[in-house]
C-alpha positions as semicolon CSV with decimal commas, in nm:
position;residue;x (nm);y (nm);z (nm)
1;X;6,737;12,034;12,833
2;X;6,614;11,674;12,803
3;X;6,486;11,699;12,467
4;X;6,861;11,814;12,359
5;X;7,044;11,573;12,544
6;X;6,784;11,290;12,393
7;X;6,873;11,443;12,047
8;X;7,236;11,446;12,082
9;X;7,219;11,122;12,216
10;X;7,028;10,997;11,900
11;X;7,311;11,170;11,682
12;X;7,587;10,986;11,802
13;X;7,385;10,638;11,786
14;X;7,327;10,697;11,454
15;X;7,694;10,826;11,371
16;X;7,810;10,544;11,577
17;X;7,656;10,297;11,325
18;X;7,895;10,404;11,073
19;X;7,637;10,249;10,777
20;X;7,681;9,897;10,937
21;X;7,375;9,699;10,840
22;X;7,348;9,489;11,147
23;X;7,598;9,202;11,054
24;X;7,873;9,382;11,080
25;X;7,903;9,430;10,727
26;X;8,010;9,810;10,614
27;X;7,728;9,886;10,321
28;X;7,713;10,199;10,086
29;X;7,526;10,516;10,219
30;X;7,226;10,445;10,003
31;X;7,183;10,083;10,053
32;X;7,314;9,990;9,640
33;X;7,522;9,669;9,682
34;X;7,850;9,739;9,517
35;X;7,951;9,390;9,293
36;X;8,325;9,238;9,371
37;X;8,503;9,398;9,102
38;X;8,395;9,737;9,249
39;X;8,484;9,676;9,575
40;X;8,847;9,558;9,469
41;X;8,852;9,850;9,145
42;X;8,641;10,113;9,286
43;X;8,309;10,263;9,066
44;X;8,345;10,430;8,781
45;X;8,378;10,361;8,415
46;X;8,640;10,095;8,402
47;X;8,392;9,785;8,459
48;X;8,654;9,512;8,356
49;X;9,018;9,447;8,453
50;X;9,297;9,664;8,199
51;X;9,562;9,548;8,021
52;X;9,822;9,829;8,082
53;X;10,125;9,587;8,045
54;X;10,475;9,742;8,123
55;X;10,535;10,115;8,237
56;X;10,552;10,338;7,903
57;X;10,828;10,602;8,028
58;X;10,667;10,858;7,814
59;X;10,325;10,821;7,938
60;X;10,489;10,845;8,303
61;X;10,605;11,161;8,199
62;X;10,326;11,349;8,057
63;X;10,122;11,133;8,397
64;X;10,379;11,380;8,624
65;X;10,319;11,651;8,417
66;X;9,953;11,675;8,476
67;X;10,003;11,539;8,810
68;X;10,221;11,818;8,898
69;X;9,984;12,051;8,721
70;X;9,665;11,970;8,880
71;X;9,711;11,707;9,199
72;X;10,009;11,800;9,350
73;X;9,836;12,116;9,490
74;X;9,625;11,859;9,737
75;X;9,896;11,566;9,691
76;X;10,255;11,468;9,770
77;X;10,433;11,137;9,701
78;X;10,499;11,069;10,076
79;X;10,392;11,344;10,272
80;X;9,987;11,401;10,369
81;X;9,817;11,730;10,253
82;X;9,518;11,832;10,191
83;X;9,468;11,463;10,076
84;X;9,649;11,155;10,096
85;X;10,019;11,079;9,973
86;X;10,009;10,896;9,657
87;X;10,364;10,744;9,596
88;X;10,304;10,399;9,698
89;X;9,938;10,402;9,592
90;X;10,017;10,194;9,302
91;X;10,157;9,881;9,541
92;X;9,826;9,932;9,747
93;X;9,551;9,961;9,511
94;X;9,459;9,812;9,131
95;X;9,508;10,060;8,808
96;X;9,167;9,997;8,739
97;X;9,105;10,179;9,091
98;X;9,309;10,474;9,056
99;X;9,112;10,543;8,719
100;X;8,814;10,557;8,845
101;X;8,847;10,744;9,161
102;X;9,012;10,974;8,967
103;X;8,738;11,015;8,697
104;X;8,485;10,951;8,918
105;X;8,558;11,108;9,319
106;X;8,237;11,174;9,365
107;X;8,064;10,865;9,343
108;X;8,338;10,726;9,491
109;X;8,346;10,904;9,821
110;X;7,957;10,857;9,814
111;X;7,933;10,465;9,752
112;X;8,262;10,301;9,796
113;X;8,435;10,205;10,163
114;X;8,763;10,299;10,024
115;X;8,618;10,652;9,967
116;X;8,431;10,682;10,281
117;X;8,649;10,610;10,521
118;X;8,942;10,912;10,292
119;X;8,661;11,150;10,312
120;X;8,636;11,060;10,742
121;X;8,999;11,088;10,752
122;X;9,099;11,369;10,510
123;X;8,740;11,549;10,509
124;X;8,785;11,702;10,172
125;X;8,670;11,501;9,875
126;X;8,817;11,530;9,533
127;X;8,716;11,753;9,319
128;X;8,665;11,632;8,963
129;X;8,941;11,708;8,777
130;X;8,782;11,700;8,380
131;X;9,024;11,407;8,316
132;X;9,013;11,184;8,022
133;X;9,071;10,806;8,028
134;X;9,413;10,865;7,874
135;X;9,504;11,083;8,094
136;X;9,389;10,894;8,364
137;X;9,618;10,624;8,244
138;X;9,921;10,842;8,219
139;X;9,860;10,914;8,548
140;X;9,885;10,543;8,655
141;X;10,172;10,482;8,466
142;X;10,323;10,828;8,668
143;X;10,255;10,621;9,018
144;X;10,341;10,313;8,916
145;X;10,715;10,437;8,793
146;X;10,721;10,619;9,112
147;X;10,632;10,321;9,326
148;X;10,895;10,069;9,170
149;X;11,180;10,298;9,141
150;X;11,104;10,623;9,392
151;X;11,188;10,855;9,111
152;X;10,988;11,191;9,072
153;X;10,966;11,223;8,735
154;X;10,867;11,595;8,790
155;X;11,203;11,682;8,930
């Protein structure tokens, strides 16, 4: 009985740590350092900032098209599902963020804060969703209409 409590008691130190390194300081699951653009625009292929420039209505469109097609079964604009709503996620995080967490969840949820602490709150990471760049884009464009004016574009 003392070896199991000592064990459980271990556990919980250790998932008590939450990965910080001793200063307080959240670090990444397997020590990499992530640099300051990936902290603020997540990891993934976009490496530098974008230059998206105004929302291209059409782009929104085809963005709620696929969104509808393939996120909305694990995402709503303002309710929680299986993961988190996504309707103001264009005032909260960079372009250059959404793209790569969605071409790149995986990684994501393994290395970046932002990912970790979705996957301890939602405990369901994102599948990979064979999205291209473009797409990816569209998709941006999709929340970022949303965000400024509220409409669904898939209504």
């Amino acid at each position: 009985m003392y070896r199991i409590s000592l064990a459980l008691i271990t556990v919980l130190i250790i998932a008590g740590c939450n990965g910080e390194n001793g200063n307080g300081k959240d670090t990444p699951e397997n020590g990499d350092e992530l640099t300051d653009f990936e902290m603020e625009h997540g990891i993934g292929p976009v490496t530098e900032p974008l230059d998206i420039g105004e929302i291209d209505l059409g782009k929104a469109q085809r963005g709620a098209d696929f969104f509808d097609s393939r996120c909305a079964s694990c995402h709503r604009m303002e309710e929680r599902r299986v993961g988190p709503p996504l309707g103001r996620v264009a005032e909260n995080r960079s372009p250059e963020f959404i793209v790569n967490f969605t071409l790149n969840p995986e990684e994501m949820v393994d290395r970046h804060p932002v990912g970790q602490a979705l996957l301890q709150e939602y405990l369901t990471i994102m599948p990979y969703q064979n999205v291209s760049k473009e797409r990816a884009l569209e998709i941006v464009d999709f929340l970022r209409h949303y965000a400024e004016t509220g409409e669904d574009l898939r209504e």
